[in-house]
C-alpha positions as a Markdown table, in Angstrom:
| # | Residue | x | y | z |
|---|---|---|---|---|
| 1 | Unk | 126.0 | -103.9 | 119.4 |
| 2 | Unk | 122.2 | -104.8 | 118.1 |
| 3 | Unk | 120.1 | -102.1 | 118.9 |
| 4 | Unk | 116.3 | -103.1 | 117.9 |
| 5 | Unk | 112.9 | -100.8 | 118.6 |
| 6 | Unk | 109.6 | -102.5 | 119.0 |
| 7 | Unk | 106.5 | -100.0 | 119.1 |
| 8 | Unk | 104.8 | -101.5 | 123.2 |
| 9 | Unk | 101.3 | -100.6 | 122.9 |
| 10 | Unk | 100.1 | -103.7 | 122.2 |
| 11 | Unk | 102.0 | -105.3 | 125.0 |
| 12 | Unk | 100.0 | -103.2 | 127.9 |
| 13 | Unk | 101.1 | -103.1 | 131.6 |
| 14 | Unk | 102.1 | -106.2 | 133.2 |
| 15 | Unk | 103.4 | -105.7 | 136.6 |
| 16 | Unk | 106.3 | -103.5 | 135.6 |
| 17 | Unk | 106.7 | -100.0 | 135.1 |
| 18 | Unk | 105.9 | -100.2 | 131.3 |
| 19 | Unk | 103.3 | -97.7 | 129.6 |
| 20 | Unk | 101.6 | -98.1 | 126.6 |
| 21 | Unk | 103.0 | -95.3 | 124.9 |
| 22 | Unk | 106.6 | -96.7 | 125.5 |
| 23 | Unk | 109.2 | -97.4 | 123.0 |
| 24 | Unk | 111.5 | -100.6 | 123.4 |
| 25 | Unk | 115.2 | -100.6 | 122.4 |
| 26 | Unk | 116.2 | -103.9 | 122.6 |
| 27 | Unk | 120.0 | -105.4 | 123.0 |
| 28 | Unk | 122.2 | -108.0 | 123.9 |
| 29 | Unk | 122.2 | -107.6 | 127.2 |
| 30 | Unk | 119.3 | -104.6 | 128.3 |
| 31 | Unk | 116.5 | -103.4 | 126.9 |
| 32 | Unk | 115.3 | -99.7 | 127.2 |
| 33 | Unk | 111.7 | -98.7 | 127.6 |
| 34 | Unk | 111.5 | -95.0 | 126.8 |
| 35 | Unk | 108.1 | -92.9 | 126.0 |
| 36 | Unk | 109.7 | -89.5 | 124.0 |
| 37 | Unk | 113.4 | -88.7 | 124.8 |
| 38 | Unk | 114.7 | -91.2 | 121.8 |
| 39 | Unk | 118.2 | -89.3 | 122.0 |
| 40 | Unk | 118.2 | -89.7 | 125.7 |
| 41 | Unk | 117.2 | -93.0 | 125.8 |
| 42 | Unk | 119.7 | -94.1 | 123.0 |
| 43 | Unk | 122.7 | -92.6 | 125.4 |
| 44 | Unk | 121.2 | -94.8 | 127.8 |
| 45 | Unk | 120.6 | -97.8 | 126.0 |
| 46 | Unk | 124.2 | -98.0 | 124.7 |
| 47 | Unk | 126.4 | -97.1 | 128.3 |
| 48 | Unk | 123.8 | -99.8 | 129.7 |
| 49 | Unk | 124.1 | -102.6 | 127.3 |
| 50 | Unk | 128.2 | -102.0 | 127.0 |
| 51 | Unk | 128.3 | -102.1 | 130.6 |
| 52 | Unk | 126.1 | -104.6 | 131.8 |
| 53 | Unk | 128.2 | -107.6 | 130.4 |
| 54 | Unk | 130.9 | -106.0 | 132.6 |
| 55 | Unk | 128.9 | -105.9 | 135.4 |
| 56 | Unk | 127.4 | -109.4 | 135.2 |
| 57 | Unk | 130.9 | -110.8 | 135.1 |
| 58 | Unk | 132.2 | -109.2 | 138.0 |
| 59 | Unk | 128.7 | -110.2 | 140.3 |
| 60 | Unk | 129.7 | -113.9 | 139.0 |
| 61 | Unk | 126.2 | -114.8 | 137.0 |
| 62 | Unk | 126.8 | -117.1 | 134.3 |
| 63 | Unk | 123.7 | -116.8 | 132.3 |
| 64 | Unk | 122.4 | -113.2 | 130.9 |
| 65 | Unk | 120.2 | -111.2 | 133.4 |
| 66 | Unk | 116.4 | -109.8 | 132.5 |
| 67 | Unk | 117.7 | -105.9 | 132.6 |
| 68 | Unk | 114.9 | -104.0 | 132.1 |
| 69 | Unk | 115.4 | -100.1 | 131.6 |
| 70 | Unk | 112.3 | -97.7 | 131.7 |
| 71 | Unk | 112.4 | -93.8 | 131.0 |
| 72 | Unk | 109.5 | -92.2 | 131.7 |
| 73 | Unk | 108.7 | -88.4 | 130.4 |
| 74 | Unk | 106.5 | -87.8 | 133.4 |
């Protein structure tokens, strides 16, 4: 599993629940958006992007999804 972080601030708000101060764990199959709880958001990140392969299969989609993760510390 490829687990990759990318600083957002740059990036801004575009019509999702994103921040500026988020955090971006990115994977095969999900990325996680998380603004402080790194250890949280790592649990998270790894159930999500093991299970969402599973998931995909069983709901019969045959090309990866957008799955888009935000944790907010608000």
């Amino acid at each position: 599993m490829k687990m990759r972080f990318w600083e957002t601030g740059s990036i801004g708000n575009k019509g999702n629940l994103q921040t500026n101060n988020m955090t971006k764990a990115e994977g095969d199959w999900c990325n996680v958006y998380y603004e402080t709880e790194k250890d949280a958001a790592v649990d998270v990140f790894n159930l999500a992007d093991e299970q969402t392969e599973q998931i995909a299969t069983k709901l019969g989609f045959s090309e990866k999804e957008n799955v888009n993760i935000y944790i907010s510390g608000v």
